[in-house]
C-alpha positions in Angstrom: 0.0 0.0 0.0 1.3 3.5 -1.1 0.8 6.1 1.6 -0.8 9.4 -0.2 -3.4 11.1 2.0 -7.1 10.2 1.7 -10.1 12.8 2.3 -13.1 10.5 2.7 -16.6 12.1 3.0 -20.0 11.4 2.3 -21.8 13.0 -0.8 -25.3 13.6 -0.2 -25.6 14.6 -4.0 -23.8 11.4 -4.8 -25.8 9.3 -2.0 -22.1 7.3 -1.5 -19.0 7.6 0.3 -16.4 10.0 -1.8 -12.9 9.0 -1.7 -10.3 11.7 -2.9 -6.4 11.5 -2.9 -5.2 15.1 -3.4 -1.5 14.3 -4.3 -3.0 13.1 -7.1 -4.8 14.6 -9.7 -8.2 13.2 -10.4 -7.5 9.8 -8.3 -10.8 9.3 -6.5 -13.1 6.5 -6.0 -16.4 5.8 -4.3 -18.1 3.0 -2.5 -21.5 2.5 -0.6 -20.0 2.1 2.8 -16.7 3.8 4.3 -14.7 0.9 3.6 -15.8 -0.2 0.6 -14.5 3.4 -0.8 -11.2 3.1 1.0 -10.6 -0.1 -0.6 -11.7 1.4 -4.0 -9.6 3.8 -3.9 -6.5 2.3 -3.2 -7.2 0.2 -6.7 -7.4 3.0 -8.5 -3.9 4.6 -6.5 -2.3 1.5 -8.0 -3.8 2.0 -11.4 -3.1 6.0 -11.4 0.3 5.1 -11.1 0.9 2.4 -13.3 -0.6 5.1 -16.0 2.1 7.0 -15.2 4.8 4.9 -15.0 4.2 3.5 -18.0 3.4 7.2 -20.2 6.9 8.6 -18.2 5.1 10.9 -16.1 6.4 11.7 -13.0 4.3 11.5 -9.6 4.5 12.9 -6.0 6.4 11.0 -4.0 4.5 9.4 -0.6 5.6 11.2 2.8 7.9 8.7 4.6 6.2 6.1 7.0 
């Protein structure tokens, strides 16, 4: 698991849990509980980056553990 910083919130527009990583740019996911978007999300960190691994673009590095 990468270690970027999640906002999770609920969308009452949406009617779902919104989860947003800010680092980086447009990587968000949703889910119908809490948990369910925190593990959605974290499939679509690994897929952000694999995009940009593989097109050469560079990414913010993960604060240190």
């Amino acid at each position: 698991m990468t270690k970027y910083e999640i906002i999770l919130y609920w969308s009452n527009e949406d009617e779902t849990f919104i989860a947003e990583v800010p680092e980086l740019a447009g990587c968000a996911a949703d889910g119908s509980t809490r948990q369910e978007a925190l593990a959605n999300v974290e499939t679509v960190i690994a897929e952000w980056l694999e995009t940009a691994r593989e097109l050469g673009r560079p990414w913010p590095a993960a604060p240190p553990s």
